[in-house]
MARTI-520350 format. One line per 4 residues: number of its first residue (from 1); their letters; for each residue x, y, z of N, C-alpha, C, CB. Coordinates in nm, 2 decimals, padded with zeros to 4 digits. Glycine has a CB too. Layout:
BEGIN
NUM = A = X Y Z X Y Z X Y Z X Y Z; ...
//
This chain:
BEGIN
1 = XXXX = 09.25 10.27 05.13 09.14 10.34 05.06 09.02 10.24 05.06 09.18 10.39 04.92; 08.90 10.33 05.05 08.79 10.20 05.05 08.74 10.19 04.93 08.67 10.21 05.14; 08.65 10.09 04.89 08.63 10.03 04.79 08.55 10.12 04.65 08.56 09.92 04.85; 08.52 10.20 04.76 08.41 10.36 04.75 08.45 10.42 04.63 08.43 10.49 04.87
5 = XXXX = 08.55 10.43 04.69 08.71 10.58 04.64 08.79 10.49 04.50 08.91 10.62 04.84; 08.75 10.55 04.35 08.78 10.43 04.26 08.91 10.54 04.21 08.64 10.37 04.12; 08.96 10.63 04.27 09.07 10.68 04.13 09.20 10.63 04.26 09.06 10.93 04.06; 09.31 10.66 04.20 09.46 10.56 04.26 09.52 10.69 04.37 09.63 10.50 04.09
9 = XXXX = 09.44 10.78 04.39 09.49 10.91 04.44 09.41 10.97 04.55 09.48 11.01 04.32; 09.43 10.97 04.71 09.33 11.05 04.80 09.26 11.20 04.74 09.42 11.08 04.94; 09.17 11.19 04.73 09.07 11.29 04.71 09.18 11.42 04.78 08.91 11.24 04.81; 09.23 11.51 04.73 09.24 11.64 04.78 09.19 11.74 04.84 09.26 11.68 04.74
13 = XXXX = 09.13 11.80 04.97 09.06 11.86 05.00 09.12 12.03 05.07 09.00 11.77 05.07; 09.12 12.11 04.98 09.15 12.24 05.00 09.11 12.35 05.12 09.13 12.28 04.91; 09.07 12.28 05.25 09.07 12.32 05.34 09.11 12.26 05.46 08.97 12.35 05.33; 09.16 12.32 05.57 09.19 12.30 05.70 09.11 12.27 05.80 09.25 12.40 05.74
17 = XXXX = 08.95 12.26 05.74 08.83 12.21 05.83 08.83 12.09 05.90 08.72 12.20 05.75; 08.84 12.03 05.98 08.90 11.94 06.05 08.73 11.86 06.03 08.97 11.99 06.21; 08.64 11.93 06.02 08.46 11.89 06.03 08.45 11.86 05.88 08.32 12.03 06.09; 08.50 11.92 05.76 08.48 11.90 05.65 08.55 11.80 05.64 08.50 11.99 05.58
21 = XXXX = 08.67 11.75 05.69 08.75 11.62 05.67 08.68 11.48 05.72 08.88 11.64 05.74; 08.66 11.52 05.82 08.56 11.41 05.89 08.43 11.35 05.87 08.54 11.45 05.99; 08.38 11.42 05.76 08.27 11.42 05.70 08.31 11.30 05.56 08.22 11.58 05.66; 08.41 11.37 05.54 08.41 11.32 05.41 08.47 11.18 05.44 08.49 11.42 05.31
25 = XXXX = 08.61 11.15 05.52 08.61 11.04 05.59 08.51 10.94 05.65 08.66 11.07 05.67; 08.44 10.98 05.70 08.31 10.94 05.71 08.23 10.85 05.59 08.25 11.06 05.73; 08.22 10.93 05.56 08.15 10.92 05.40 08.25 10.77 05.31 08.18 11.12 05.28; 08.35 10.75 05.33 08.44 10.66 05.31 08.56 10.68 05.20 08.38 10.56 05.28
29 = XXXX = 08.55 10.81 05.22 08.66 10.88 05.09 08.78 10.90 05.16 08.63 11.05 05.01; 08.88 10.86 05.08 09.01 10.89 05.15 09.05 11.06 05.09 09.15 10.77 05.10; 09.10 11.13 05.21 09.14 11.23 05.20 09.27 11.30 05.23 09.07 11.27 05.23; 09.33 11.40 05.14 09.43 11.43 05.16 09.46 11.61 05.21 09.49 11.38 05.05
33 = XXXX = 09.48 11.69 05.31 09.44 11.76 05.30 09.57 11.88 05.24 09.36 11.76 05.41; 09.56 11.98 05.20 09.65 12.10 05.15 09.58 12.24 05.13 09.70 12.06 05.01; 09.59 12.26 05.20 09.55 12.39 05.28 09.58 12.53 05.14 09.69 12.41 05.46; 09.48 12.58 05.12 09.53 12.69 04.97 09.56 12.81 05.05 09.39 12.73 04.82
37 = XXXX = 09.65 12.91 04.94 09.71 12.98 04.95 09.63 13.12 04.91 09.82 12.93 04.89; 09.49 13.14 04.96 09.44 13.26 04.88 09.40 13.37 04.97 09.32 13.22 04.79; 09.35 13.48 04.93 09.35 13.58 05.01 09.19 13.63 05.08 09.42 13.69 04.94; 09.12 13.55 05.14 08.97 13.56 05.07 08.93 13.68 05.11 08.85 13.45 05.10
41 = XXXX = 08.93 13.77 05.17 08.90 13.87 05.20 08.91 13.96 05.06 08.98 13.90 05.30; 09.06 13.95 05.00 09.06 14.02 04.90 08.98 13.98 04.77 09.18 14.04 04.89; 08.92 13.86 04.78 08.82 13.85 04.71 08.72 13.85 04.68 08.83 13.82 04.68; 08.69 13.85 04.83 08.54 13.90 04.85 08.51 14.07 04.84 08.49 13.85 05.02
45 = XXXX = 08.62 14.14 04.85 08.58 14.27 04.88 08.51 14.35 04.76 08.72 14.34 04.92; 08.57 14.30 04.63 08.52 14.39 04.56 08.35 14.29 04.49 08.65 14.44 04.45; 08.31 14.20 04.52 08.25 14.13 04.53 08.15 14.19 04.60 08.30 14.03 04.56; 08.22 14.21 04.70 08.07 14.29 04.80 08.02 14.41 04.77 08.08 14.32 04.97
49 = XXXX = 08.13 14.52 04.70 08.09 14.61 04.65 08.04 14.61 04.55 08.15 14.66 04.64; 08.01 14.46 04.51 07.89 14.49 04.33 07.80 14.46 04.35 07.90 14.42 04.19; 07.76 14.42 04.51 07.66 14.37 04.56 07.61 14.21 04.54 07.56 14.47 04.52; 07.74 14.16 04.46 07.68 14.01 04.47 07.63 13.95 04.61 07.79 13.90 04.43
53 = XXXX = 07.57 13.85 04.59 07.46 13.75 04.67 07.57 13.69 04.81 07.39 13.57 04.55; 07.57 13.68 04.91 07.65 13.58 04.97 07.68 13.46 04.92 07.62 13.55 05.08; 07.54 13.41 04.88 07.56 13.27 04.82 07.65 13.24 04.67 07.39 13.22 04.80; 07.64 13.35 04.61 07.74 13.33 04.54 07.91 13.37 04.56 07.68 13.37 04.45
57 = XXXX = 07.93 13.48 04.65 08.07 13.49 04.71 08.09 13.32 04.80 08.07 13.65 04.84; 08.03 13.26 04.83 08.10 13.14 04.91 08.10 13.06 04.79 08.03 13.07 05.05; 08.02 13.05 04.64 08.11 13.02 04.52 08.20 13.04 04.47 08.08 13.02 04.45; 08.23 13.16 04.45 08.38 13.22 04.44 08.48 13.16 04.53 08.38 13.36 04.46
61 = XXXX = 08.44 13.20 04.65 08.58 13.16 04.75 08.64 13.00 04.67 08.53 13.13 04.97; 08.50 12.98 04.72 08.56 12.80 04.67 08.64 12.74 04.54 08.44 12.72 04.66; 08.54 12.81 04.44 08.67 12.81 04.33 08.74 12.85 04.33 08.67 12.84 04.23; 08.78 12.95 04.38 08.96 13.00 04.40 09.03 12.96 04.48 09.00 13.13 04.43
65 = XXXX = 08.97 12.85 04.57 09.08 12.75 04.68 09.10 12.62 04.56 08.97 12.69 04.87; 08.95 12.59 04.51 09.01 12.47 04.40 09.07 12.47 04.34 08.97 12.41 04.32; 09.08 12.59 04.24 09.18 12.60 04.16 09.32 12.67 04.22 09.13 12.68 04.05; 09.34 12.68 04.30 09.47 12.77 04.35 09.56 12.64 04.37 09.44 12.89 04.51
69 = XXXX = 09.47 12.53 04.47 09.56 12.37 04.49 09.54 12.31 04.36 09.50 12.24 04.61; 09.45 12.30 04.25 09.47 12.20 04.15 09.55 12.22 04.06 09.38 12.16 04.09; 09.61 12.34 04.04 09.69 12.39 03.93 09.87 12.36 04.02 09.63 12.58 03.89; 09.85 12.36 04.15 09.98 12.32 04.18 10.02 12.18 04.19 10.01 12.37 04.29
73 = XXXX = 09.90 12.08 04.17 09.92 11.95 04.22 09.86 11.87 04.06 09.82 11.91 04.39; 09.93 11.84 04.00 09.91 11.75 03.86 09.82 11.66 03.90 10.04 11.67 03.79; 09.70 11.67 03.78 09.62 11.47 03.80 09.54 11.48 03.90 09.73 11.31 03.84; 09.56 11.59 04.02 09.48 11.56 04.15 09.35 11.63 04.15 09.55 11.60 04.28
77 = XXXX = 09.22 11.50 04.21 09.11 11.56 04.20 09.10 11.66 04.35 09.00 11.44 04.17; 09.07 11.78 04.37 09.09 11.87 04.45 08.91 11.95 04.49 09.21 11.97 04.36; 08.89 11.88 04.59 08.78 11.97 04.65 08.80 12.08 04.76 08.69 11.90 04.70; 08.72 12.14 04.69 08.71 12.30 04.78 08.56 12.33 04.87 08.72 12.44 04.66
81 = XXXX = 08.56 12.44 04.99 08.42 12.46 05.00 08.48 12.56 05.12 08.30 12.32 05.04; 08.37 12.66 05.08 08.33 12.80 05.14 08.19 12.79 05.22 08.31 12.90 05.02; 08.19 12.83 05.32 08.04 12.91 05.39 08.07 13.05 05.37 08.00 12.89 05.57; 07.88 13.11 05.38 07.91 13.25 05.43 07.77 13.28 05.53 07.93 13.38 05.28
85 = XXXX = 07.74 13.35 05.61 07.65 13.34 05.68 07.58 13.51 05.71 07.70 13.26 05.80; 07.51 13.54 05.64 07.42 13.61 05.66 07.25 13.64 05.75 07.44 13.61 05.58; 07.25 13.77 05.79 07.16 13.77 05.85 07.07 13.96 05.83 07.24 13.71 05.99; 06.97 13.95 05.81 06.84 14.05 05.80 06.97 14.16 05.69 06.76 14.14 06.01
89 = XXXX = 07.02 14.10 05.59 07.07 14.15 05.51 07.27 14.22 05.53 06.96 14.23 05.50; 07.32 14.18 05.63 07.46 14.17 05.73 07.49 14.04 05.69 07.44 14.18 05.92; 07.62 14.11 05.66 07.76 13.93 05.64 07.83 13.93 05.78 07.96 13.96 05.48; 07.81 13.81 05.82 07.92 13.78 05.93 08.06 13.70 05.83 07.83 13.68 06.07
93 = XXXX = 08.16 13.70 05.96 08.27 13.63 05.94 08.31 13.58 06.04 08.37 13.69 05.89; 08.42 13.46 06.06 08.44 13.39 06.14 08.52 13.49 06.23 08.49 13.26 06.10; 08.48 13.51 06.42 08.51 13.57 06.48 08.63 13.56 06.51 08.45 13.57 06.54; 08.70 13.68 06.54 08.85 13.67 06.56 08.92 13.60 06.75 08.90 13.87 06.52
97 = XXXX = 08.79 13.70 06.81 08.83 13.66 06.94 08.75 13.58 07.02 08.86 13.75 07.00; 08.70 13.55 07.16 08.60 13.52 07.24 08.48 13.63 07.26 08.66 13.49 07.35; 08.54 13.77 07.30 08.49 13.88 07.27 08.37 13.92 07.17 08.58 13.94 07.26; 08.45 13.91 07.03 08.37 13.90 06.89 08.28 13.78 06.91 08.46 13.88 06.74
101 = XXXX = 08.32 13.67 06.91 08.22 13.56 06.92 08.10 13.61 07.03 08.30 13.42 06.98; 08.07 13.65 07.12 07.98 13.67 07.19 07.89 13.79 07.18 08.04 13.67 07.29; 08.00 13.93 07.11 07.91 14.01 07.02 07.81 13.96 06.88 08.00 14.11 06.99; 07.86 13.89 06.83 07.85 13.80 06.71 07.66 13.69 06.75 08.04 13.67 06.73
105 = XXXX = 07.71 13.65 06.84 07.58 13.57 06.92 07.45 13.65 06.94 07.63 13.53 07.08; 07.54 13.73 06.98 07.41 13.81 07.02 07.33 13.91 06.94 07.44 13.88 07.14; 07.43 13.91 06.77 07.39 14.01 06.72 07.29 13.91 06.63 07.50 14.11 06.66; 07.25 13.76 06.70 07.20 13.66 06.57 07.07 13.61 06.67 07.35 13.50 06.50
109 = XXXX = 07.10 13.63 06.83 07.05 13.57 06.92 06.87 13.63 06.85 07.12 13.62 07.09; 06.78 13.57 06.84 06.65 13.59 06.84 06.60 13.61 06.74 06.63 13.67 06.91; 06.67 13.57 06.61 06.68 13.60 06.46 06.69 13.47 06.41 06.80 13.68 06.41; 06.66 13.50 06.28 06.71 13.39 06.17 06.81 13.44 06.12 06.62 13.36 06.06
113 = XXXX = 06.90 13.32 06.06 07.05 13.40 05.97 07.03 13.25 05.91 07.25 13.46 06.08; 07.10 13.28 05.77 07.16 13.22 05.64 07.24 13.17 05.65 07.20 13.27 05.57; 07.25 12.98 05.65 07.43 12.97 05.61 07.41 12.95 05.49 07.54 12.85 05.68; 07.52 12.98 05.38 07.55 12.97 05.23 07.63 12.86 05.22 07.61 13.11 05.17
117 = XXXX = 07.69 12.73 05.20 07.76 12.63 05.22 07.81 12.61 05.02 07.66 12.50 05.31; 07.92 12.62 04.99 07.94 12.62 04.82 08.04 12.46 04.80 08.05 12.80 04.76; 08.05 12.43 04.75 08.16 12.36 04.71 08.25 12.34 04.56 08.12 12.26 04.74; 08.35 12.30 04.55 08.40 12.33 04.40 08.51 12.22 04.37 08.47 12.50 04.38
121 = XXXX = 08.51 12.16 04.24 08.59 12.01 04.26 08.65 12.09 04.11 08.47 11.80 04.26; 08.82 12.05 04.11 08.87 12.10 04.01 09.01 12.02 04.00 08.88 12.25 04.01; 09.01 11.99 03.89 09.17 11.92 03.86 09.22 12.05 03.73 09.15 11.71 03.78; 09.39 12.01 03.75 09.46 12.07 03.70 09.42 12.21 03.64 09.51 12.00 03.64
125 = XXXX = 09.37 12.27 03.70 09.32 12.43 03.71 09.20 12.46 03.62 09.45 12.52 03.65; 09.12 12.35 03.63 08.96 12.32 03.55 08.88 12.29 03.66 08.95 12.17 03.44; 08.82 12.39 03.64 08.68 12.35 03.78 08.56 12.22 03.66 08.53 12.60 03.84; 08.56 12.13 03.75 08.48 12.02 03.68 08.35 12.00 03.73 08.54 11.90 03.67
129 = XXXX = 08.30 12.09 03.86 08.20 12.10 03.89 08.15 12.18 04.04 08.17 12.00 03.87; 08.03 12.23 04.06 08.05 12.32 04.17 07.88 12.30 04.21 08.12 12.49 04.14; 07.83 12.38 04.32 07.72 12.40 04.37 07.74 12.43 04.52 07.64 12.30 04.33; 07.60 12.47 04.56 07.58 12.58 04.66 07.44 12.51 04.73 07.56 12.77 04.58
133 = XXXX = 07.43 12.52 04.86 07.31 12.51 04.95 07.32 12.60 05.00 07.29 12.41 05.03; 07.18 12.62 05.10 07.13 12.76 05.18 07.08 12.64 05.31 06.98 12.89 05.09; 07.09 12.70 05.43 06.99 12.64 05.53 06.98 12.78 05.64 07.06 12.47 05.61; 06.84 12.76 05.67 06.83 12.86 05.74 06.79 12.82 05.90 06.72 12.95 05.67
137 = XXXX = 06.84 12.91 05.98 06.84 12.88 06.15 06.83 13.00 06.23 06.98 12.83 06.20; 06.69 12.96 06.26 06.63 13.03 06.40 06.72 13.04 06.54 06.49 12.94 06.46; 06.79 13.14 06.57 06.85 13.12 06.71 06.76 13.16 06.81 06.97 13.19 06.73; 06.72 13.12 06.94 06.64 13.19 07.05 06.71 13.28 07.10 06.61 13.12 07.14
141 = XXXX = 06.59 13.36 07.17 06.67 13.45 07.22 06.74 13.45 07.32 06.62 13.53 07.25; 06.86 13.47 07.35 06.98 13.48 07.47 07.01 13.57 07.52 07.10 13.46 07.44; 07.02 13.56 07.69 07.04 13.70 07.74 07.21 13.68 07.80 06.91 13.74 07.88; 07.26 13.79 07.81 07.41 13.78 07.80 07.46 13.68 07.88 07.48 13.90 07.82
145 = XXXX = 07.41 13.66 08.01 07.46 13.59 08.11 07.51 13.41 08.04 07.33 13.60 08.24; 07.40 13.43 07.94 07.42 13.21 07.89 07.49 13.25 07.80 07.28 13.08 07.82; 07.51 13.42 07.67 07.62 13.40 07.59 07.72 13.38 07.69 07.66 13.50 07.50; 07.75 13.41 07.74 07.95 13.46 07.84 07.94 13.30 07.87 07.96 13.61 08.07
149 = XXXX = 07.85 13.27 07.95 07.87 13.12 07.96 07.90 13.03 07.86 07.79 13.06 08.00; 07.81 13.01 07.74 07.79 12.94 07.61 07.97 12.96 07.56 07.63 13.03 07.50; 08.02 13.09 07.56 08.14 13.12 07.50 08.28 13.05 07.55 08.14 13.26 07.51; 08.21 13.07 07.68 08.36 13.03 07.76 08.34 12.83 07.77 08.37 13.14 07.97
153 = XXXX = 08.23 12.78 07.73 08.21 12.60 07.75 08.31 12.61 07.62 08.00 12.51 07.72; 08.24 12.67 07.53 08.26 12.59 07.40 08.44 12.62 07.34 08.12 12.65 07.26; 08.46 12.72 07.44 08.66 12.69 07.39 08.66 12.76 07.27 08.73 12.51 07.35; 08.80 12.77 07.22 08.84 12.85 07.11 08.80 12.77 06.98 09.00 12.88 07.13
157 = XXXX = 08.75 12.64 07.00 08.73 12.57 06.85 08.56 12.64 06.77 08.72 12.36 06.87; 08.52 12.75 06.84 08.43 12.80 06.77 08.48 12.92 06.70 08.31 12.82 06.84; 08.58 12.95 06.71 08.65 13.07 06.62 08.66 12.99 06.52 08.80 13.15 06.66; 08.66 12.87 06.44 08.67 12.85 06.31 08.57 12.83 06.26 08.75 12.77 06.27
161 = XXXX = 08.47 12.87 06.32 08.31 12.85 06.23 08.27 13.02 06.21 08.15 12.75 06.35; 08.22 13.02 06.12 08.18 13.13 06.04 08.05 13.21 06.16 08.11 13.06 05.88; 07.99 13.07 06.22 07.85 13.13 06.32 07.90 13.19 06.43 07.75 13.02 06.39; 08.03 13.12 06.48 08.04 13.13 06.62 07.98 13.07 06.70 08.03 13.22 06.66
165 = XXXX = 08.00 12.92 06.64 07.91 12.76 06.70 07.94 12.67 06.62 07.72 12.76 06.70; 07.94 12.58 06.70 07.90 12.43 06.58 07.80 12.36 06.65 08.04 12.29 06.55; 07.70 12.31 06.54 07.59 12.30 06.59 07.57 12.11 06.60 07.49 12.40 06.49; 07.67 12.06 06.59 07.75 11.92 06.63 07.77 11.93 06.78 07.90 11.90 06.55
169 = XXXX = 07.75 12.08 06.86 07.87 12.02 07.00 07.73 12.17 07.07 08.14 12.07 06.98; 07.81 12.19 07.15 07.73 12.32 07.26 07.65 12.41 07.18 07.84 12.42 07.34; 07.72 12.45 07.02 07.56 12.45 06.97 07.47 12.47 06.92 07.51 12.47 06.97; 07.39 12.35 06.96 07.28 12.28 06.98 07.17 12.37 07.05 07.30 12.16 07.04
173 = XXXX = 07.25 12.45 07.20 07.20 12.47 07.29 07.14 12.64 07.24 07.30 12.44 07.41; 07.18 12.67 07.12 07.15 12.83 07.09 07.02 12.80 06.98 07.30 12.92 07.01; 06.96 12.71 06.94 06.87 12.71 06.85 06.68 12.65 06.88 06.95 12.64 06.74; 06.64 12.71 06.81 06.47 12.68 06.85 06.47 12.62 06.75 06.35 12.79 06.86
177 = XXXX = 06.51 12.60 06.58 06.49 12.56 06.47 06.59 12.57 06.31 06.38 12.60 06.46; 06.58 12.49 06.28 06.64 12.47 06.13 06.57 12.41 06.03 06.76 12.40 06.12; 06.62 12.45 05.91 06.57 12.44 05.81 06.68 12.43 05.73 06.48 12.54 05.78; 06.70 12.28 05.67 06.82 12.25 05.58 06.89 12.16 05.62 06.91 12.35 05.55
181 = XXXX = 07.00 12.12 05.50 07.06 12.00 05.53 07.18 12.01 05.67 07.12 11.95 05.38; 07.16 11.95 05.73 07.28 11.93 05.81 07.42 11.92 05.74 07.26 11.81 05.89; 07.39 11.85 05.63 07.59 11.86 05.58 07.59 12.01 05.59 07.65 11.80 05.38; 07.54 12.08 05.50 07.50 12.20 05.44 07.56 12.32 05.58 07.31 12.19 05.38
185 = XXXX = 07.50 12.30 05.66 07.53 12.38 05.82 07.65 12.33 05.85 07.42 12.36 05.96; 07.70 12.21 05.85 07.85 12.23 05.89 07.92 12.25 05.80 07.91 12.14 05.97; 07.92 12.30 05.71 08.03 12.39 05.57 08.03 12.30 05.48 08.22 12.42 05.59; 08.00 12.15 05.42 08.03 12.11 05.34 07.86 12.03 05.29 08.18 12.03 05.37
189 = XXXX = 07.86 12.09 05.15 07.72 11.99 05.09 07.75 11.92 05.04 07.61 12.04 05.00; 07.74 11.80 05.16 07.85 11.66 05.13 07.75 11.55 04.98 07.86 11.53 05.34; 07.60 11.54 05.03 07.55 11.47 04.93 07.58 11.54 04.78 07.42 11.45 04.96; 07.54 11.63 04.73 07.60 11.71 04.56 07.73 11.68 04.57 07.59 11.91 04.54
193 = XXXX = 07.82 11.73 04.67 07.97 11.64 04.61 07.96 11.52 04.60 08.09 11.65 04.69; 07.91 11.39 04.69 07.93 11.32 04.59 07.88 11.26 04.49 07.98 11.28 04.61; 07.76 11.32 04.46 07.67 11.32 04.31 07.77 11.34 04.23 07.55 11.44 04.29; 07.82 11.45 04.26 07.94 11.55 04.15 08.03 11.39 04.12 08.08 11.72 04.27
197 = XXXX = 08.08 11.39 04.25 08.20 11.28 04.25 08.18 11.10 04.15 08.20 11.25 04.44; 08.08 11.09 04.19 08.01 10.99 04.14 08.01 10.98 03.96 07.86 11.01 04.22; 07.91 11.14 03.90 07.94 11.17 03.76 08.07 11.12 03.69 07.94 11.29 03.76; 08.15 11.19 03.78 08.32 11.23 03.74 08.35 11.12 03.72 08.42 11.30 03.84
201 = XXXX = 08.31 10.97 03.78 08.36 10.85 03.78 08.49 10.81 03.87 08.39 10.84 03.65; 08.47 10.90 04.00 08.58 10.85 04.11 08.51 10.83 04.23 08.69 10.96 04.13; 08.40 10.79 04.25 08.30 10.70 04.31 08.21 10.61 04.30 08.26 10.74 04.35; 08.22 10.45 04.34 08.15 10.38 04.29 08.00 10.40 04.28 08.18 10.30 04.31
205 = X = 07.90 10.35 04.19 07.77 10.41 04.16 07.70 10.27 04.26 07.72 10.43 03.95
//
């Protein structure tokens, strides 16, 4: 562990994001990961029917992944984080196939869309702190011929992004502009966590 990371315990991180891990690795936190057990669909659903914000459903998700791992794991500090990505008033979700991804592209190609990025830090089934960024992204317009292409470069590791891209790798190649933090676009608003982290006293100041 590095000198960074002051509690006797890898940081817990309640997602399977391999980009959220690496970030935070990065960042010099040791991490441990444990994947939560929640249903998010079913908790977004009635969520959407009350018409809450996106930006606040990818707060929700996230507290219910923190707390779902910190209540099973004693003493451990447990971070969570949700995106959601909206666009001219439409929720997207992370595409199921190659197919969807490419309908997906093109239903964003020449638009702006929303990513909502949340995060949520909680030990033993106490959320001890949370927050939310927005960054917004211009895609250009695409004509199908460079989606089919763009879809089939970038391989199946864009089914786990909410856009149907990562804008770390191929893409790059779909945008005219952004607005917002880069942590924030790849799922995790790494600086507020560790502001958060820092507060809490399990990062040195």
């Amino acid at each position: 562990m590095t000198r960074l990371w002051l509690s006797p315990a890898p940081l817990v991180l309640a997602s399977g994001s391999a980009t959220r891990r690496d970030m935070l690795f990065a960042a010099g936190l040791p991490v441990e990961i444990i994947k939560p057990e929640v249903d998010e669909r079913a908790i977004e659903k009635p969520l959407t029917e009350q018409a809450v914000s996106a930006d606040r459903i990818a707060s929700a998700l996230a507290e219910a992944k923190a707390l779902a791992v910190s209540k099973l794991h004693a003493g451990r500090i447990v971070l969570a984080a949700d995106q959601t990505l909206t666009c001219e008033g439409r929720s997207f979700h992370k595409p199921e196939t190659a197919a969807a991804t490419a309908d997906q592209i093109a239903a964003l190609a020449g638009r702006i869309h929303e990513l909502h990025s949340a995060f949520a830090l909680a030990q033993d089934g106490v959320v001890l702190a949370q927050g939310r960024e927005t960054a917004r992204l211009t895609m250009r317009p695409l004509g199908p011929s460079f989606i089919a292409h763009y879809v089939e470069a970038a391989g199946p590791a864009i089914l786990s992004s909410v856009g149907g891209y990562q804008l770390e790798g191929l893409g790059a190649q779909l945008f005219e502009w952004i607005e917002g933090d880069h942590f924030t676009i790849l799922g995790l608003p790494l600086l507020p966590v560790l502001t958060a982290l820092r507060e809490l006293g399990h990062v040195d100041r």
